[in-house]
C-alpha positions as CSV (number, residue, x, y, z in Angstrom):
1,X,126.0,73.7,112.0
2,X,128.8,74.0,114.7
3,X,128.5,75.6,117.7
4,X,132.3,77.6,118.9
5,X,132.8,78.8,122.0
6,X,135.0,81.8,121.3
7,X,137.6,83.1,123.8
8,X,140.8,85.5,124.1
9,X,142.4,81.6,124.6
10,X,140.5,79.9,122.4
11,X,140.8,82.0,118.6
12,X,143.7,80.3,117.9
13,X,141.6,76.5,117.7
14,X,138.8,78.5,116.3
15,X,140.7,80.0,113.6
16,X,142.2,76.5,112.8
17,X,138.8,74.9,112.8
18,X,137.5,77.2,110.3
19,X,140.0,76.9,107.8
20,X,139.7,73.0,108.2
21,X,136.0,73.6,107.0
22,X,136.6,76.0,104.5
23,X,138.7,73.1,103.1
24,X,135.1,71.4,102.3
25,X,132.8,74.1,101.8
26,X,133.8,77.5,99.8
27,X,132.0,79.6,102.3
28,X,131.0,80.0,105.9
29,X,128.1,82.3,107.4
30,X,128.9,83.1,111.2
31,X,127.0,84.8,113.7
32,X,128.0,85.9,117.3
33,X,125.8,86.1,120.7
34,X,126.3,86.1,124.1
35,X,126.6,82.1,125.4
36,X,124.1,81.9,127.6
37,X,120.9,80.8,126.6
38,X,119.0,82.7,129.0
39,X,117.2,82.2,131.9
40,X,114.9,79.4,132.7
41,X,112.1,82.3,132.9
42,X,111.5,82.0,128.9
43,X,111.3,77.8,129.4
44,X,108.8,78.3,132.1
45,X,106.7,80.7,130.2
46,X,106.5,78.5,127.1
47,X,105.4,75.4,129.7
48,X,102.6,77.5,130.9
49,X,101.5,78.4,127.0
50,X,101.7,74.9,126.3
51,X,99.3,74.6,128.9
52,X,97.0,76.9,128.0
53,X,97.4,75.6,124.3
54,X,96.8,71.9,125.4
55,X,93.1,73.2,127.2
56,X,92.1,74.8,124.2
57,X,92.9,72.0,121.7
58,X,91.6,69.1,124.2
59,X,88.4,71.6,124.4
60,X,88.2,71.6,120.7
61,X,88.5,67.7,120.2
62,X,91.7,67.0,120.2
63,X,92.8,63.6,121.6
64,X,95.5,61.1,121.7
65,X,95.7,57.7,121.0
66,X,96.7,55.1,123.0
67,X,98.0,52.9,120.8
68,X,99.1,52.6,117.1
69,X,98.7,49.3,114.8
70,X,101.2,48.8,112.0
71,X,98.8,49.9,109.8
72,X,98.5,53.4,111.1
73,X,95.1,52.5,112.7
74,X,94.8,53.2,116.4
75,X,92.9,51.9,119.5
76,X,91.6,53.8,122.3
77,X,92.0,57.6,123.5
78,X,93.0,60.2,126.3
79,X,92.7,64.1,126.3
80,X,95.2,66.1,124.4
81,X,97.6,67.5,127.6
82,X,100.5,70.3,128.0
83,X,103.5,67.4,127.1
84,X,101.7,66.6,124.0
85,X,101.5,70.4,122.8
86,X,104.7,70.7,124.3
87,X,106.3,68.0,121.8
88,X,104.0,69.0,118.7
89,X,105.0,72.7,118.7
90,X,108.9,72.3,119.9
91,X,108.6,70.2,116.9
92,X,106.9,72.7,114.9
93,X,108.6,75.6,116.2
94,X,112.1,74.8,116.6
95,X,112.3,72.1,114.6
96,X,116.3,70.5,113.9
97,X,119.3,72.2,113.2
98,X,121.7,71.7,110.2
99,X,123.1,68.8,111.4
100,X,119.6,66.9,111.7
101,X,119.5,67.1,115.7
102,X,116.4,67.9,117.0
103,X,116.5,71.4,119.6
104,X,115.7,71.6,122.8
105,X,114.2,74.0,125.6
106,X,116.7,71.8,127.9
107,X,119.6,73.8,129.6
108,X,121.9,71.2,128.3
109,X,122.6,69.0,125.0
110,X,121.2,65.7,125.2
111,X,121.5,62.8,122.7
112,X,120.0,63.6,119.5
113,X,119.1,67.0,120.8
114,X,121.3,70.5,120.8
115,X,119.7,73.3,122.9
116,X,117.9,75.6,121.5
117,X,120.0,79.4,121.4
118,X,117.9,82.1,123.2
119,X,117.5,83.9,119.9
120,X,116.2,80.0,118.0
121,X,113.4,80.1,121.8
122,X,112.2,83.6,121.0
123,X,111.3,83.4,117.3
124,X,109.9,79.7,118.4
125,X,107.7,81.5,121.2
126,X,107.0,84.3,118.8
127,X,105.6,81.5,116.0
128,X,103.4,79.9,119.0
129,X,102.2,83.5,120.2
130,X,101.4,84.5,116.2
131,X,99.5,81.2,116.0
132,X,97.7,80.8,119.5
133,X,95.9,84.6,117.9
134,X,94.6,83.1,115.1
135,X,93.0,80.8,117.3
136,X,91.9,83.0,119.8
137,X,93.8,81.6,122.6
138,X,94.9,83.5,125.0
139,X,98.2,83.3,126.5
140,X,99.9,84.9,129.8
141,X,101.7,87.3,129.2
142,X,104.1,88.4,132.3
143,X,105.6,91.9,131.2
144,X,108.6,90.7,133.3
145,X,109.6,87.6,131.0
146,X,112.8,87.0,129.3
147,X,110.2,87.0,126.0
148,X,108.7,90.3,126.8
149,X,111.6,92.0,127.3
150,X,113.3,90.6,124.1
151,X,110.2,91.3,122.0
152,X,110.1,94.9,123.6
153,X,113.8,95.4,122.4
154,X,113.0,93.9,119.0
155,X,110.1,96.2,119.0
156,X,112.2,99.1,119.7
157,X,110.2,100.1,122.4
């Protein structure tokens, strides 16, 4: 998957890049959206429900090793904390785009990584809010949020 930033100066390139790719594939699917990727405001909420999400599962037994033998056995333990839940369920949630790079909640692209778009963050957050009510966790849930207000849209509301 390639990311195009489209301008008034810019279609020209564009237009040339996609016929270059139509030379290898017969089709294309494009989508549009507004650049940004939102404000940080959807980020910080997702840190704090890692949080939360990280209490509940070190509550329930959930630990980490500290280290790993070759054979997949492992030595030692600490509790389960918000940067582990935070890398299991971007993981989970997010997941890699098409071209095998895992995304990020980062503002920017990093090696390996592409940033997640604010529409690939909300369905993420909505996955982790869908599971954290199975379990019967509960999450904040600031009515002023980027994710609130996006859901409340979505909700037609």
């Amino acid at each position: 998957m390639k990311d195009y930033l489209v301008t008034e100066e810019t279609i020209k390139e564009f237009t040339l890049a996609v016929a270059i790719e139509l030379r290898d594939s017969p089709s294309l699917l494009f989508t549009s959206q507004d650049p940004s990727i939102g404000k940080w405001g959807m980020a910080k909420l997702w840190r704090m429900w890692m949080s939360e999400t990280a209490k509940f599962m070190a509550a329930n037994g959930s630990v980490m090793p500290l280290m790993i033998a070759k054979d997949g056995s492992w030595f030692g333990e600490r509790p389960f904390n918000e940067k582990d839940a935070h890398e299991l369920f971007t993981s989970q949630w997010l997941g890699l785009d098409g071209e095998g790079k895992r995304l990020s909640w980062a503002k920017d692209d990093r090696e390996g990584m592409r940033k997640a778009t604010k529409a690939e963050r909300y369905i993420a957050m909505m996955k982790h809010e869908n599971w954290c009510i199975e379990k019967g966790i509960n999450l904040p849930a600031p009515k002023d949020s980027d994710y609130f207000r996006m859901k409340k849209e979505q909700d037609g509301m």
